[in-house]
N, C-alpha and C positions, 0 to 999 in steps of 0.2 A: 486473427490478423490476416494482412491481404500474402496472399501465395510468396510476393516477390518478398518478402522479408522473412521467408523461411529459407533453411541452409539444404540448399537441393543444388546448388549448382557447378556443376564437374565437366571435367576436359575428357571426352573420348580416348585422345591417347593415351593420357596420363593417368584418368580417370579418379581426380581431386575433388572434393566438394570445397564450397566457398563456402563453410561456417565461419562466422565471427564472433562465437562464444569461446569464453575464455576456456580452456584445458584444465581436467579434473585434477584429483590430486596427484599424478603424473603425465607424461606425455602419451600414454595408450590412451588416454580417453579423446586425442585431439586424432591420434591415426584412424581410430576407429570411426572416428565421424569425419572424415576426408577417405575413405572409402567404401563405395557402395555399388553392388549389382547394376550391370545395364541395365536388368530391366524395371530400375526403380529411379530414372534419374528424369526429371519433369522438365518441357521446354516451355518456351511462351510463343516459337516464330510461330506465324501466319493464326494468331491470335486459336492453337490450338491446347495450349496446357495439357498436355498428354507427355506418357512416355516419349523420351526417344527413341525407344524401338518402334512404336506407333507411329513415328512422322515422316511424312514420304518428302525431306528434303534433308540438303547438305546445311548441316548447322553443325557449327565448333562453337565449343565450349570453353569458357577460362573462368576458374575458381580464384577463390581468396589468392592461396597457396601457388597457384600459376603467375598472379597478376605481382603479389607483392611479397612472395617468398624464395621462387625459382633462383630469381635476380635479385641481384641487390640492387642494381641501380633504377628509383623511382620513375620507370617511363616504359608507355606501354610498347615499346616496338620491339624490345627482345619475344615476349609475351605473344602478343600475335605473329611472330614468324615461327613459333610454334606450329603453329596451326596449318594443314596444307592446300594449297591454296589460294594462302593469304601472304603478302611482301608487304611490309611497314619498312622505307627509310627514315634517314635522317641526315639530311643533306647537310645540316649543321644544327647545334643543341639547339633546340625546340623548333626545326623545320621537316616537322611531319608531312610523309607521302604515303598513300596505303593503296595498293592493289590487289580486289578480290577478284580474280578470274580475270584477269583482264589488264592491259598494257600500263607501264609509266607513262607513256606518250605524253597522257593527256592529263596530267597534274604534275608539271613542273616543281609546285610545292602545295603544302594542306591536300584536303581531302575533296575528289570529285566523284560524280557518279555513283555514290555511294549516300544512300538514306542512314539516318542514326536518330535515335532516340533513349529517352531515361525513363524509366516506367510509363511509356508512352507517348509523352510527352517532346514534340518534334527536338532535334539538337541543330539540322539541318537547316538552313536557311531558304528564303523560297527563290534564291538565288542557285542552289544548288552547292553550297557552300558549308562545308563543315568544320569548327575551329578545335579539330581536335586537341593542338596544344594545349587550350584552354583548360585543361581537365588532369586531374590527379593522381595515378593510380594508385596514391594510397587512398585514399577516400572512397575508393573504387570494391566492390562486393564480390559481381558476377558480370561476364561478358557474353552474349549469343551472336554469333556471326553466320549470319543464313551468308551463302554463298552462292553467285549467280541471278537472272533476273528477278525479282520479286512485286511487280510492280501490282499483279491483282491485288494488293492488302497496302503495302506502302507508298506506293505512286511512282514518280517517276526515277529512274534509273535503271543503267545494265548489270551495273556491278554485284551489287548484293545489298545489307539492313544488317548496322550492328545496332543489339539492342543492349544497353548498359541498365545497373543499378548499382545503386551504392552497398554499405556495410549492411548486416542483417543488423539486426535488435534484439537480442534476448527476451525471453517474455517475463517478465517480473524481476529484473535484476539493472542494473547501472552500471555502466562501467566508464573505465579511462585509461587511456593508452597515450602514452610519453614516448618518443622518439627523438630518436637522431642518426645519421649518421656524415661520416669525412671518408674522403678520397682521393686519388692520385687529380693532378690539373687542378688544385684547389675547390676540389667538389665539396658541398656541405647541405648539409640540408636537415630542418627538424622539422616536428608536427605534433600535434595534438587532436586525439578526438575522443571525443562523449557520448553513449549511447545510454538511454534509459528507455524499460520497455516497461507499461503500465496495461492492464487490463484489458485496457479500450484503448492504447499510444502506443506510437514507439517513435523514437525522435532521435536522429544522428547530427549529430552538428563537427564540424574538420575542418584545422586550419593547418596548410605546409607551407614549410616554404622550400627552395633549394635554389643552388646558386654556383657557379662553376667560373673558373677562369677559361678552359676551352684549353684543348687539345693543340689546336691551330692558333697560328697568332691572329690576334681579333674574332675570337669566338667565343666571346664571356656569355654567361647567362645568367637572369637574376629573376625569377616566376615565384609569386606569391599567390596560392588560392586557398579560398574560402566556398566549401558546401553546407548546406544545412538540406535534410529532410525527415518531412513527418505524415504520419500517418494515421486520423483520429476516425475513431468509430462513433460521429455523433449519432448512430441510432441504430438499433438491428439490421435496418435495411441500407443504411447510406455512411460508407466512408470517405472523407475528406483528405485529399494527402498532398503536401506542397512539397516543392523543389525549387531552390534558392542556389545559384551559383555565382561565383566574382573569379577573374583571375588579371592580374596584374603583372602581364612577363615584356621582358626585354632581355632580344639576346640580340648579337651581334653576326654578319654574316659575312664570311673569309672570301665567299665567292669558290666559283672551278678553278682549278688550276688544268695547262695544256700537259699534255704526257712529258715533254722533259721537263717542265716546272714540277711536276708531281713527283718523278722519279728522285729529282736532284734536293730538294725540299720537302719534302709532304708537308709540314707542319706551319708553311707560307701560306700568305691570305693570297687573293689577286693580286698581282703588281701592276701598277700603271703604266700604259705606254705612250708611245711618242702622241698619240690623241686624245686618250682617255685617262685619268686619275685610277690610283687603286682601289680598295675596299677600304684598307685602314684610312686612305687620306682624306674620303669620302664621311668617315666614319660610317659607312651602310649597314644597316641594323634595319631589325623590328622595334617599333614599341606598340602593344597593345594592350587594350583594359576591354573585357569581356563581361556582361552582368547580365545572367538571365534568372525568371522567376516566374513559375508556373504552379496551376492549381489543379489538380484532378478530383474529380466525384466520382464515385463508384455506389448506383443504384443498383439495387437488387428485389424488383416488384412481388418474385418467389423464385422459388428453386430452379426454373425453367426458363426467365428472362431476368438481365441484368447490363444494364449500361454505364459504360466508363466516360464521362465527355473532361475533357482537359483542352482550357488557355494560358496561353504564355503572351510572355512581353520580353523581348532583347533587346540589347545595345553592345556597339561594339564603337572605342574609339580607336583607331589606327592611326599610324604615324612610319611611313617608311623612307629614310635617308639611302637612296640607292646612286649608281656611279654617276648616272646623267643626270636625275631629279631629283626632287624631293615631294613624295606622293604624301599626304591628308585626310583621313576619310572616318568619318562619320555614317556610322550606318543605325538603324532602328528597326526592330521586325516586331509581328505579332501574329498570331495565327491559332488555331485551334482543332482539336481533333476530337470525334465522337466515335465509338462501336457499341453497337445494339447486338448479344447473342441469344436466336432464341433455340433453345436445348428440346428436344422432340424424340423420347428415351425410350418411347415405350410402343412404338408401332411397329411392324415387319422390318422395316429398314432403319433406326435410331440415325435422327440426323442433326442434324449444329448448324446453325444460319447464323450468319456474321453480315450487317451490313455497316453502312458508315460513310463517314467523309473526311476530308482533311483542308483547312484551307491557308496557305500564307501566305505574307503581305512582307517586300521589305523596302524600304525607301533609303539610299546610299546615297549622300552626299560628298563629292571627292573633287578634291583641287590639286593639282598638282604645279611646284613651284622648282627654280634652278636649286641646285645642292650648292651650296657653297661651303666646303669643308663641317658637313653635318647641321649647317642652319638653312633653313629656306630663303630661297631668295626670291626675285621676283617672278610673280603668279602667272602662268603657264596657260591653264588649262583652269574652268571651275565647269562641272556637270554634276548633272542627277539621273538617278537610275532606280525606277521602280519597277519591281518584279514581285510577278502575280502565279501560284499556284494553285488549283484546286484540283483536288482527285473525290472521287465518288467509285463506291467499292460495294462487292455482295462476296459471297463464300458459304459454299456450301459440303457439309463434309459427313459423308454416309455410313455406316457401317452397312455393308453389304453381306453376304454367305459367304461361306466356307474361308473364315479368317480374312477376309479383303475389309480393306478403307478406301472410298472414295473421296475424292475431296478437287471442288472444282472451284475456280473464282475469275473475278470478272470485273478491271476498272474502266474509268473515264477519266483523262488527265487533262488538263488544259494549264498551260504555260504562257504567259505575255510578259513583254517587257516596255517599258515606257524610258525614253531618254532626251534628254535638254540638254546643247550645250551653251552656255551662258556667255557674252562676252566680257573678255578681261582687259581691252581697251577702252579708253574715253575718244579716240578717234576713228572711222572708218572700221567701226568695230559690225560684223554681221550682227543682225537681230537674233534670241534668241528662237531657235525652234524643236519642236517636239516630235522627236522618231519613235515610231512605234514596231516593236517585232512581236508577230503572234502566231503561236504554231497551231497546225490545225489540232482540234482536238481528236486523240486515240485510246481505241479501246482495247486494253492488253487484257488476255484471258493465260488461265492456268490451269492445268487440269493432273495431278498426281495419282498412283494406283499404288496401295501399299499392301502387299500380304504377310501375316505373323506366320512364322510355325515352332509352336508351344509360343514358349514364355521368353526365349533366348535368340530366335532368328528372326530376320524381316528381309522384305526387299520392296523396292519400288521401283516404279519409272514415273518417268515427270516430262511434261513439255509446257515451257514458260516460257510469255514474252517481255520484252523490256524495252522504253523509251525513255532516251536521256536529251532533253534537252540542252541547247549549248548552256553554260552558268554565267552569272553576270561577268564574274572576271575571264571569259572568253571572250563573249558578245561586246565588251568594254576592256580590251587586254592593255596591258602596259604599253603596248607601241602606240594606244590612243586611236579615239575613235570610236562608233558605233557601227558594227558588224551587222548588218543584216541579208548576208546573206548565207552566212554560216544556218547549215542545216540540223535538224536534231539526229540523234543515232537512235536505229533502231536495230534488234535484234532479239532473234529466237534460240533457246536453249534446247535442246534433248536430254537425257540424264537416267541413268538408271543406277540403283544405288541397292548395296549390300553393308547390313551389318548385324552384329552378333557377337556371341561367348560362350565358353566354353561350362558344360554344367557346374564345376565348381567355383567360375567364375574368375580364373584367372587367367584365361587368354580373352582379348577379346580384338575386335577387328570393325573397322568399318572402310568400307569400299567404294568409289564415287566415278563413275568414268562419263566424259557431257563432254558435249559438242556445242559449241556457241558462237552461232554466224551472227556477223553484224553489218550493217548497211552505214554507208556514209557515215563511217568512222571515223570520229574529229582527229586529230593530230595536233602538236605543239610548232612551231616554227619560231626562231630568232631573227633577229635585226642585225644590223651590223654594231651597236651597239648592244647588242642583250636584251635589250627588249623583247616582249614575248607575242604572238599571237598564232591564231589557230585555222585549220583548214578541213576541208571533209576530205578523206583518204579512200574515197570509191568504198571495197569491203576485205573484211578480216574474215577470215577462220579462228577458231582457238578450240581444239579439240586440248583434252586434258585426261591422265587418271591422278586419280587422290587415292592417297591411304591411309591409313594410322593404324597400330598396332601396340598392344601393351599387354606385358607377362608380369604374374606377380609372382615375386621367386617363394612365396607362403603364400596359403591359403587366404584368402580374407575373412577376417575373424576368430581365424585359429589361435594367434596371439592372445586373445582374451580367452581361453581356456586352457593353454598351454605354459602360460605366464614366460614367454620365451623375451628373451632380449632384443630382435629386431623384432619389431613390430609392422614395416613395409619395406619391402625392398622389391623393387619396379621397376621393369625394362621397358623403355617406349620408343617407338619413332616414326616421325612422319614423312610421308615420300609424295612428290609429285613430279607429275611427268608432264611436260608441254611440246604442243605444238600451235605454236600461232604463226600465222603468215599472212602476209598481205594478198587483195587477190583484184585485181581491177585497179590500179594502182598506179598513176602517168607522174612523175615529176619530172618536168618543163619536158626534155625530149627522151629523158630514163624512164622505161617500164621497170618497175619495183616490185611488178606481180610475181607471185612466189617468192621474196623475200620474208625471212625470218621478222616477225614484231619486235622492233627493241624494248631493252628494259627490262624482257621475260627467261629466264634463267630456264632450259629445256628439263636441267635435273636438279631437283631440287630435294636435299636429303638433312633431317634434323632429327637427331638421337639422343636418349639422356639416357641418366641411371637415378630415381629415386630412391631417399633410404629413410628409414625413421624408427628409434630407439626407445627402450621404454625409457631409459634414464631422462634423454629429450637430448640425444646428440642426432641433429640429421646432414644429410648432403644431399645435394642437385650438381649432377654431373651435366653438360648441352656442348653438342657438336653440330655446329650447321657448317653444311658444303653447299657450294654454289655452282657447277660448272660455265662456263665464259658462256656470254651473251653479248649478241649487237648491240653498240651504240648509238647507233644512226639506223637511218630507214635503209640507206645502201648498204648497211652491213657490213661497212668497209673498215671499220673501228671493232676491234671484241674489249671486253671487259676481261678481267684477271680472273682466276676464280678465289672463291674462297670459301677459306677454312678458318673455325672461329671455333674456339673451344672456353665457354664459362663454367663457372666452378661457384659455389654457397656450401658453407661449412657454418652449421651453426649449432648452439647449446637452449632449448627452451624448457624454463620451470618452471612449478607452481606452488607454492607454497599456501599453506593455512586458508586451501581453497579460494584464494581470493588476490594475493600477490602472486603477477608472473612475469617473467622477467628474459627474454630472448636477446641473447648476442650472439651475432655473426659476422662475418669473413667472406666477401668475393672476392670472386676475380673475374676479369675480363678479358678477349683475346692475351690466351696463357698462352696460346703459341707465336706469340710477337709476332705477329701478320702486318703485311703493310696493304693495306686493301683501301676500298670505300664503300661505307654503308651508305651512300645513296651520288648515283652521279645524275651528271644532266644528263638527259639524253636529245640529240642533234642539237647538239652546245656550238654557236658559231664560235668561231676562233680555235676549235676543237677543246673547249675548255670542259671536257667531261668528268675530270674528277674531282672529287672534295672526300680529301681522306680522313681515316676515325682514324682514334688513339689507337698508339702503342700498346702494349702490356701496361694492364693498371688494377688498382684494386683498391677496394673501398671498406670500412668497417663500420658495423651499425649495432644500435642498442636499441630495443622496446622496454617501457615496462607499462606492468598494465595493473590496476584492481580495480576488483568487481566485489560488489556487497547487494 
């Protein structure tokens, strides 16, 4: 079967693998396959399937056991702040923001600057758009989060390329797994999924749902999804594997509140003022329905060339009731992706050629209409918006003497946008017409040097470039309009990188420290209403170190000949350090140069304790700190800090090989913190926070049989 449905995939810090076979006749047989040596753990970024010790970049890891154990509560952003590096909010239930290396500025909400994909297969829009709420984390396998620019392989952006896949398959067995769990705020949620692995098949099919009343008043959430994926070997040389997704969510959004509305209330929406209506009277919410469905081939001519080509087809219906409008939007994408590698194993230098393309297409139709207490009223605005990607890509990656890997790459990206705005009178109405914004096209090159020594050290250095074009909802922001004169960012990374473990394999360490300038970096800006749009910010710095570090208080493996009672007990933490500052920087007569970047937290520190039993009692201990960061470009607002301490207490069994049955116990900020998991940053009205629950806790049951 294909690599990505083998259980190879593990968290550096933590150092987890994501098996999704069911646990032997005890729980040792699940610890021992959720623990394995550095230098046996396989990646996929920059299409190299090698060790991790072997890859000259910063790539994090999240397993089964990271995504959907650590935590109890079903959603990826506890999970990726794990990670160092990486900042996932959550400005309200299901209003995902993610930051790899790089500012909140410039994603007010969802995912910008940042590539994604599912066994290859684009998730990104060629808008530059990613619907990560869209997506399950129980249905969810393994996570790869290259970090920093990547664009010689995946096109354009500065941020970084998470590569997702779903559950693994067992090979020759069936299984089913039964869920549920309830929690504090009326949280609830169950699911179902099916795995059978044949010969020549393996087929995942998942359906969840979950649903919340919300912490804050008006902040319910109600998301239904559905994945299916399969992967058939019609023939020695050529497998076929689709990917099928739906998701159906609506939550509600409370809005910022200003710092004494926060203090005096946290658990208030917006309130209305002498000009403006609130959030509740508004009713302002998301509603969205998400349906993608892609096909990949994987040809294999012989042992030495083999190509992957995958198409897709999206649709996305949106629907958002906000304080002044009422926006509409219909969107459609399609696009496709090919990599040709040819493998050349046997001459003085063995080397790996990677070339390819990628191309997307998305056509958005959006009208926007008066809100009239959560109905549309009359039509405002109707436009269209098409956006054009194509990137064209080579990679070549050398084994050289005395333990070096070379490894260089080399794209072509081109960006265009096409927009109409239609009129929405029958009098004195302008004619439509057709704006076009087209950025030149750029060639971002990559060039990594990695040396082994033995089987347990590496080190590299790297120098990457990155081009993000503005995204449609920039270039076309909520204050209306077509932007053309917003520019794209560019920027060049440095990096040099250490990691490793210790010969028995219980310390291990990985080290990252990069430098990452960028030119004509976009920013967010507000209206006097809320409304949002965007500007070029001259240039950043963001100099960073990353860490991760993880101790196993026993051997690995020891347990299975020692027949001992804990079976893992693991100390981990991950650390990073920032410095980002603005540098060339004018707002109106304020120079902002050497100003701190808001949004980016300077210390960033995240700690656990993992434990695992033979009986099958485990625990996940997580402590993230945050020290205070700007909330504005002036730096004249800090954020609070914060300390957030989660907790997983659970019991997993297995009985007659085949019934297993997992109940657990969270908890969430145990130290009743009054904080915000995600604010606005230069929120006009000063309306910068939107705070998370109180002290809560949630309780969940699996049960699973496999035959």
């Amino acid at each position: 079967m294909k690599a990505y449905y083998a259980s190879t995939a593990l968290l550096i810090g933590t150092m987890t693998l994501a098996s999704a076979q069911t646990p032997g006749p005890d729980s040792l047989t699940r610890s021992l396959d959720d623990t394995l040596h550095l230098n046996e753990v396989i990646v996929r970024g920059y299409a190299t399937n090698r060790r991790l010790l072997e890859t000259p970049a910063s790539i994090g890891l999240l397993g089964r056991r990271d995504l959907n154990q650590r935590f109890g509560i079903p959603t990826l952003v506890p999970a990726l702040n794990t990670l160092p590096g990486v900042r996932a909010d959550e400005r309200s239930p299901g209003s995902y923001r993610l930051a790899i290396r790089g500012s909140a500025i410039r994603s007010p909400f969802g995912v910008r600057n940042v590539k994604t994909y599912w066994n290859e297969i684009p998730l990104t829009d060629a808008g530059g758009n990613t619907p990560l709420n869209a997506l399950d984390v129980r249905a969810l396998g393994r996570l790869e989060v290259i970090k920093g620019p990547s664009g010689s392989l995946y096109g354009a952006g500065t941020g970084g390329t998470l590569l997702f896949s779903g559950l693994s398959v067992p090979s020759g067995k069936t299984s089913v797994e039964l869920s549920g769990l309830t929690g504090s705020y009326g949280l609830y949620g169950n699911g179902v999924s099916v795995q059978t692995g044949r010969e020549n098949s393996a087929l995942s099919v998942s359906y969840n749902h979950l649903q919340s009343d919300g912490y804050r008043d008006h902040s319910a959430l109600v998301r239904d999804n559905i994945s299916l994926t399969g992967s058939f070997a019609v023939s020695p040389k050529r497998t076929i594997s689709v990917l099928g997704l739906y998701s159906d969510l609506h939550y509600e959004t409370p809005g910022g509140l200003n710092e004494n509305q926060y203090r005096a209330n946290p658990r208030a929406s917006r309130p209305a003022t002498a000009t403006l209506p609130g959030s509740a009277q508004q009713q302002a919410g998301i509603y969205q329905k998400f349906g993608l469905l892609g096909v990949s081939q994987e040809y294999r001519w012989n042992d030495r060339i083999q190509n992957t080509t995958v198409l897709y087809g999206s649709t996305t219906d949106f629907a958002n009731p906000f304080i002044t409008n009422y926006e509409k939007r219909a969107d459609q994408g399609i696009g496709g992706r090919t990599i040709t590698q040819f493998r050349l194993p046997d001459g003085p230098l063995p080397t790996t050629f990677t070339v390819g393309g990628e191309f997307l297409r998305n056509v958005t139709v959006d009208r926007n209409f008066g809100n009239r207490q959560g109905v549309p009223d009359t039509i405002q605005t109707d436009e269209e918006l098409t956006a054009r990607q194509l990137t064209l890509f080579a990679q070549a990656e050398m084994k050289l003497p005395a333990q070096f890997r070379l490894t260089a790459g080399l794209s072509r990206n081109n960006v265009s946008y096409g927009f109409t705005r239609f009129p929405v009178q029958s009098t004195n109405a302008v004619p439509a017409q057709l704006l076009t914004r087209t950025f030149d096209p750029v060639w971002l090159p990559r060039v990594a040097l990695l040396r082994t020594f033995g089987q347990r050290l590496s080190a590299f250095v790297s120098i990457s470039t990155g081009y993000s074009a503005p995204s449609s909802q920039e270039v076309r922001p909520s204050a209306g309009g077509f932007n053309t004169t917003l520019d794209p960012e560019r920027g060049a990374s440095y990096e040099v990188g250490l990691r490793g473990s210790t010969r028995d394999g219980r310390l291990r360490v990985d080290l990252a420290l990069y430098q990452l300038g960028l030119h004509q970096t976009i920013v967010r800006r507000s209206n006097a209403t809320g409304a949002e749009f965007f500007v070029n910010a001259g240039r950043t710095d963001q100099r960073g170190l990353e860490g991760q570090f993880s101790y196993d208080l026993f051997q690995p493996g020891l347990a299975a000949t020692t027949h001992s009672f804990v079976t893992l007990g693991r100390l981990w933490t991950s650390l990073t350090l920032t410095d980002y500052r603005f540098r060339d920087y004018q707002q109106g007569n304020a120079d902002l140069s050497n100003n701190r970047i808001p949004g980016v937290a300077p210390v960033t520190v995240v700690a656990g304790f993992d434990f695992e039993s033979r009986p099958g009692l485990y625990a996940h201990l997580t402590y993230q700190y945050l020290n205070p960061f700007p909330l504005n470009d002036a730096g004249t607002v800090q954020s609070d800090p914060t300390r957030l301490l989660q907790a997983t207490l659970g019991y997993r069994r297995t009985w007659a090989q085949r019934w297993t049955a997992d109940l657990y116990v969270s908890g969430d900020n145990l130290l009743n913190q009054m904080y915000s998991l995600g604010y606005d940053i230069n929120a006009v009205g000063n309306r910068y926070y939107n705070a998370s629950p109180a002290r809560n806790a949630l309780a969940g049951l699996r049960l699973g049989l496999k035959w």
